[in-house]
C-alpha positions in Angstrom: 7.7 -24.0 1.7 8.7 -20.3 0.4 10.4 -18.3 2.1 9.2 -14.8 1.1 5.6 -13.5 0.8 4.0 -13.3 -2.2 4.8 -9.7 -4.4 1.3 -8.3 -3.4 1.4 -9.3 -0.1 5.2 -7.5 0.8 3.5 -4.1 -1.1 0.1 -4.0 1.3 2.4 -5.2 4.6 4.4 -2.2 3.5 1.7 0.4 2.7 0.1 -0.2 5.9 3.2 -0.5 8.3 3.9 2.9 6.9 0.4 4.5 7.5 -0.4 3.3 10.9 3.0 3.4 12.6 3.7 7.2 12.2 1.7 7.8 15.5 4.3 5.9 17.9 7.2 8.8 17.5 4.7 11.5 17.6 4.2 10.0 21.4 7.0 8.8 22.1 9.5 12.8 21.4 6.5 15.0 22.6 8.0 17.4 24.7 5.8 19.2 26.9 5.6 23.0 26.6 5.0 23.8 29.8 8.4 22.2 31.1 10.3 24.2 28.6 8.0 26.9 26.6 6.6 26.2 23.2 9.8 27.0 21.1 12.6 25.1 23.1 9.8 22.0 22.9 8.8 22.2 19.6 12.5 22.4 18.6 13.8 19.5 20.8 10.9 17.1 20.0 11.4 18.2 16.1 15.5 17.3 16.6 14.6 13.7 18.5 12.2 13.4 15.9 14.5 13.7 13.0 17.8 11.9 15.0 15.6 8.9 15.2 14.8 8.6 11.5 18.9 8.4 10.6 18.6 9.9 6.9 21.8 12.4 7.4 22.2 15.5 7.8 20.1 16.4 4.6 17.4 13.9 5.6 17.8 15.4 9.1 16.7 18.7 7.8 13.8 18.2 6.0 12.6 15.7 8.7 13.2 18.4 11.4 11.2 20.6 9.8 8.4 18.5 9.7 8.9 17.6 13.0 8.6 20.9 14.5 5.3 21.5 11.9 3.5 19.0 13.5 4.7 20.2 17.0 3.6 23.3 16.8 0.3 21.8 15.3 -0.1 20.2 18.2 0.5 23.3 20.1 -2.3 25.2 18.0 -4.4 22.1 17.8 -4.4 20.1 21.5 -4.3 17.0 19.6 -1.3 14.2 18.0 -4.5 13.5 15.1 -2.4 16.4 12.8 0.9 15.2 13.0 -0.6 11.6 12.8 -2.4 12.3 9.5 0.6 14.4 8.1 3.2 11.6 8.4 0.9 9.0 7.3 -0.1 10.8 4.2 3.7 11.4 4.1 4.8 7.7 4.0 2.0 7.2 1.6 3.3 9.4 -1.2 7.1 8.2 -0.2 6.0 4.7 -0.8 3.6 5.1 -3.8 6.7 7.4 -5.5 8.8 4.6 -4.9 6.2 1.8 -6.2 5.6 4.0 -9.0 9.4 4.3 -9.7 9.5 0.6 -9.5 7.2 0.1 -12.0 9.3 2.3 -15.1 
């Protein structure tokens, strides 16, 4: 009996663990304007956001700014479906750019 997948079965588990997941931290760090205004909630849920992905302090960065993009999106928009699609498409390049680099 093996005790790993298959090659091609590890590479789809991963591609779609990282396009479907991204929606559960969108819920789970939405602060709510109205408790704090727009700013102070796009900027704390952005922070949460990026402190719960653990990539340091330059990894903290770029994923606080996305963070507080798709905040304010949902601000503009009413809807998680911007922030949802954003990280997805995200994880998708990060993973294809590392499947690509794989292959070299």
């Amino acid at each position: 009996m093996a005790t790993s997948s298959p090659r091609g079965a590890q590479i789809a588990l991963s591609m779609v663990s990282r396009t479907t997941s991204p929606h559960e931290p969108q819920m789970r760090f939405s602060c709510r304007p109205s408790a704090f205004g727009v700013l102070p909630a796009a900027t704390l849920s952005a922070a949460a956001f990026a402190v719960a992905h653990g990539y340091g302090v330059l990894g903290f960065v770029a994923v606080f700014w996305s963070g507080a993009l798709w905040a304010l999106s949902y601000e503009k928009t009413g809807s998680l479906w911007p922030g949802i699609i954003a990280h997805s498409v995200g994880n998708l390049m990060a993973t294809a750019g590392v499947l690509a680099l794989l292959r070299l």
